[in-house]
C-alpha positions, 0 to 999 in steps of 0.5 A, a space after each residue: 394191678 397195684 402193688 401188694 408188699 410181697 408181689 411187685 407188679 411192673 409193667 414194661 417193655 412190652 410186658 410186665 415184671 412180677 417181682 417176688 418180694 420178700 427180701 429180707 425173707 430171701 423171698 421165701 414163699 407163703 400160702 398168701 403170697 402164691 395167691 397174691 402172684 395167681 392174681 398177679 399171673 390173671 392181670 397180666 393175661 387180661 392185658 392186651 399190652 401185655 404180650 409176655 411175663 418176666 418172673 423174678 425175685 427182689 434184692 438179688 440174693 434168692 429168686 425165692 428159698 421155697 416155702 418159707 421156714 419160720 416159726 409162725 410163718 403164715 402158712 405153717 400148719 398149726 398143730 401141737 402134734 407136727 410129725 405127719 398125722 396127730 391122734 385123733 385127727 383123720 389122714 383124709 384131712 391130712 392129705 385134703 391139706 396138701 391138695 392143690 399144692 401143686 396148683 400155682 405151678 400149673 398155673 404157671 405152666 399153663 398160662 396163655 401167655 410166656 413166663 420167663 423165669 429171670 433167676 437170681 441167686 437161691 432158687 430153692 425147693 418150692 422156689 426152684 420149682 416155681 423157676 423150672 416152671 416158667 417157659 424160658 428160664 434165664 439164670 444168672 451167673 450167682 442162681 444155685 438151684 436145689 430141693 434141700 427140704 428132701 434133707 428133713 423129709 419132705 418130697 422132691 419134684 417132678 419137673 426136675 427129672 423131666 427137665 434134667 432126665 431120669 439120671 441127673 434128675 435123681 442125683 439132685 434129688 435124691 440127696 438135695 445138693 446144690 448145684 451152680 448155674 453152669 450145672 443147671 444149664 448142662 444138665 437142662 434145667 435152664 436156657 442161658 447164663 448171663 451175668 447179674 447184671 444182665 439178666 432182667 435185660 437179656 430177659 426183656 429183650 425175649 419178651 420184645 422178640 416175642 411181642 413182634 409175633 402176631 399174640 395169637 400165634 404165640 398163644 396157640 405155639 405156647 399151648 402146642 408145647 404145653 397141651 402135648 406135655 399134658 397130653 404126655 401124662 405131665 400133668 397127671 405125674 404133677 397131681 400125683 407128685 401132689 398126693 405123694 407130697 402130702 404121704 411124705 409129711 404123714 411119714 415124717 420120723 418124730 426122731 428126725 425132725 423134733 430135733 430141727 424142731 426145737 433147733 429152730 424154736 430155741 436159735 432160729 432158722 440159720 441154726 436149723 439149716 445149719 443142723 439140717 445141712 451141716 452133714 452135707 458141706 461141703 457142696 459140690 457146687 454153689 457158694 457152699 462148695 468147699 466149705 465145711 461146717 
C-alpha cells in the first residue's frame, strides 16, 4: 500500500505500522481519513507477512483529539441550521447521517488480525474510542484519555464502560474529564505504561511474540474473544451507541452550542475549547490538572 498524507503504512518486524497522520491537526480524524485507514486495515489482513498491526498516531502530542473540529473540516456536515434538525429537513435523514458511524471501530475490533494500539498523548473522543478499540492497548507515560465532546452535547461511548466497568465508565463519561495513563491502567482501559520513548518497541516486541505462533491459532483465539463479546450483545450495544449518537445531535440546545459556534468562527479552535472546557480546569488528572483557566 503507498502511503497517503493522513495514513502512513510501514511494514516491519513482522507487522506493519499504520500511522494516523495529521500532526500538525494533533491527528485529529475526517470521514476520509477513517476510510483511508479501513483500506489500510484490508491491506494489512491481505498480507501473509503481515502477522499483527501496530496503530499510532504521528508526531508524538496526540494519538488523535477525535473528530476533527474545524471550520470547514471535511466531515462537517454543511448546513445553515447546525443545532440537530433544521426546518424542513426529515429526522429520518438526520439519523441515516449517523448510520455507520460506529462502522470503523468495529472493523477495528473485528479484524482477523491483532491491533495493537501504541498510544501516544491525547487520545480524545472519537480517538480515544479508536485506541480502546485495539486488542492490546499499550500507552505511554504522556496518553490522557477522555470523551470531552459530552461537554458541548455530544455522546459518550460505550466501550468505555465495558472496559473500565459501570462505575469508573460512567465517572469519565458522564463529566468528560481527563484522565492520565496510570488512571487509565487502573481502571482497565489499558495493558501497560511504558515510557515514550518505548513505546513503538514495547509494541513490536508483541507483534514478534505473536508471529511465533502458528496464524491460524492467533486468527481462531482472536475470533474466540471477539465472537463471544459479540455473542454477549457487544456489538448490538455498539450500533445502538450509534442511533443514540445521531439522537444527541438532534437534541443539541441552540443556546448552548451557538455560542461555542461563533467562538469558533470568530477566534478559532483553541478559543472554543477554551470556552467549552474552561469551567472544568483544572483537570483531575493529565497535563491540565491543576491548572486553572
Amino acid at each position: 500500500m503507498a502511503d497517503t498524507d493522513e495514513i502512513l503504512y510501514d511494514k516491519q518486524r513482522r507487522g506493519v505500522l499504520i500511522t494516523l497522520n495529521r500532526p500538525a491537526a494533533m491527528n485529529a480524524a475526517t470521514r476520509p481519513m477513517l476510510h483511508r485507514l479501513g483500506r489500510a486495515l484490508d491491506d494489512a489482513v491481505a498480507d501473509p507477512e503481515v502477522r499483527a498491526i501496530v496503530l499510532t498516531g504521528a508526531g508524538g502530542r496526540a494519538f488523535s483529539t477525535g473528530m476533527d473540529q474545524g471550520g470547514g473540516a471535511a466531515h462537517r456536515r454543511e448546513m445553515d441550521w447546525p443545532y440537530g434538525v433544521r426546518a424542513g429537513e426529515a429526522a429520518a435523514d438526520f439519523i441515516e447521517n449517523y448510520r455507520g458511524h460506529e462502522a470503523i471501530f468495529m472493523r477495528i475490533f473485528e479484524c482477523p488480525k491483532p491491533i495493537i494500539g501504541a498510544i501516544n498523548g491525547y487520545a480524545m473522543g472519537v480517538g480515544s474510542w479508536m485506541s480502546l478499540f485495539t486488542h492490546i492497548t499499550i500507552a505511554s507515560e504522556n496518553a490522557v484519555f477522555a470523551q470531552p465532546e459530552v461537554r458541548h452535547g455530544s455522546n459518550t461511548g460505550f466501550i468505555w464502560s465495558l472496559l473500565a466497568g459501570f462505575k469508573d465508565g460512567l465517572r469519565y463519561s458522564l463529566t468528560g474529564d481527563h484522565i492520565d495513563a496510570q488512571e487509565a491502567l487502573r481502571i482497565g482501559l489499558v495493558n501497560q505504561v511504558v515510557p515514550a520513548e518505548h513505546l513503538l518497541d514495547e509494541c513490536f516486541a508483541i507483534v514478534e511474540r505473536i508471529a511465533l505462533v502458528p496464524p491460524e491459532t492467533v486468527k481462531l483465539n482472536l475470533q474466540l474473544a471477539t465472537m463471544g463479546m459479540q455473542m454477549m450483545g457487544f456489538k448490538d450495544a455498539w450500533t445502538i451507541d450509534g442511533q443514540l449518537s445521531a439522537a444527541a445531535h438532534t437534541l443539541l440546545r441552540e443556546e448552548l452550542r451557538r455560542p461555542l459556534d461563533e467562538k469558533r468562527k470568530a477566534e478559532g479552535t483553541r478559543a472554543y475549547l477554551q470556552m467549552r472546557d474552561g469551567a472544568f480546569q483544572p483537570e483531575p488528572f493529565g497535563p491540565r490538572a491543576g491548572k486553572k483557566a
